[in-house]
C-alpha positions as CSV (number, residue, x, y, z in Angstrom):
1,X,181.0,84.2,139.2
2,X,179.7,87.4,139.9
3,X,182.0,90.5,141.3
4,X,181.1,92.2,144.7
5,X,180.8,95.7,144.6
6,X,182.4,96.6,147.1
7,X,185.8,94.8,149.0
8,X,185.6,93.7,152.5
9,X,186.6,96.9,155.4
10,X,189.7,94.3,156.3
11,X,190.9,94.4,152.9
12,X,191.2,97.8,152.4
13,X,192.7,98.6,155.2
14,X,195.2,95.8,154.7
15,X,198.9,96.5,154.9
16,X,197.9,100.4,156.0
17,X,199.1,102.3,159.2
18,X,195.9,103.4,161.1
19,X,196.8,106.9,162.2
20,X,194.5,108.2,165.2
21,X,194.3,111.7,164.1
22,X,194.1,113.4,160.3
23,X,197.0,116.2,161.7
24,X,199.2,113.5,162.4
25,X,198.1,112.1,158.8
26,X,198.7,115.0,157.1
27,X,202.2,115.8,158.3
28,X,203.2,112.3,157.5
29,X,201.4,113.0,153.7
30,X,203.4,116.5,153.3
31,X,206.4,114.6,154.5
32,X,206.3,111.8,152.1
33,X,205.4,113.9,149.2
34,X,208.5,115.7,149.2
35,X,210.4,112.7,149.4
36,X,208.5,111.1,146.3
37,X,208.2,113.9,144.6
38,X,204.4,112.8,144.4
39,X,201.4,114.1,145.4
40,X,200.6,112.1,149.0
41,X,197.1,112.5,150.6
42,X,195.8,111.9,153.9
43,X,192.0,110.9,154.5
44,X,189.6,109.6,156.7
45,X,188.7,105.6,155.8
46,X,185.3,104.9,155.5
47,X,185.7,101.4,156.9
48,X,187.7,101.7,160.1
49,X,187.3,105.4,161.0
50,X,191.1,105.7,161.3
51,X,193.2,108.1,158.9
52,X,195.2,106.7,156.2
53,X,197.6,108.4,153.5
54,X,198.1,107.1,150.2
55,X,198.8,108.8,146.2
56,X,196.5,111.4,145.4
57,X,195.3,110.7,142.2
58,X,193.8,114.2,141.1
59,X,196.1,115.3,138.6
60,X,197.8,119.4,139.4
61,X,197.2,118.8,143.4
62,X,200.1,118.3,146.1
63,X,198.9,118.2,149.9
64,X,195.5,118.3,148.7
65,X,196.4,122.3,147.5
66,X,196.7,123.0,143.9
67,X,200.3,123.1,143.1
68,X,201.9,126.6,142.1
């Protein structure tokens, strides 16, 4: 059985809040990373054109700024 390379748009959008504008995304990201204590991101998805937040994975950041 081979592997796609890449997951369907429905997928990865699955279980995500579509947010019409990346402001509105990024409030929500610098909200939710003081709460976690974790770095939260907010970007643009490829597959449905809406705005999405999620765990930023590049180590040293925090609202997509390098932390102090």
């Amino acid at each position: 059985m081979t592997r796609p390379e890449y997951a369907a748009a429905e997928v990865c959008c699955l279980g995500k809040d579509k947010l019409s504008t990346m402001n509105l995304a990024r409030g929500i990201a610098k909200r939710m990373s003081k709460v976690r204590e974790k770095a939260i991101t907010a970007y643009k998805c490829p597959h449905c054109d809406a705005y999405h937040v999620g765990e930023d994975n590049r180590k040293g950041r925090l609202h997509g700024k390098p932390r102090t």
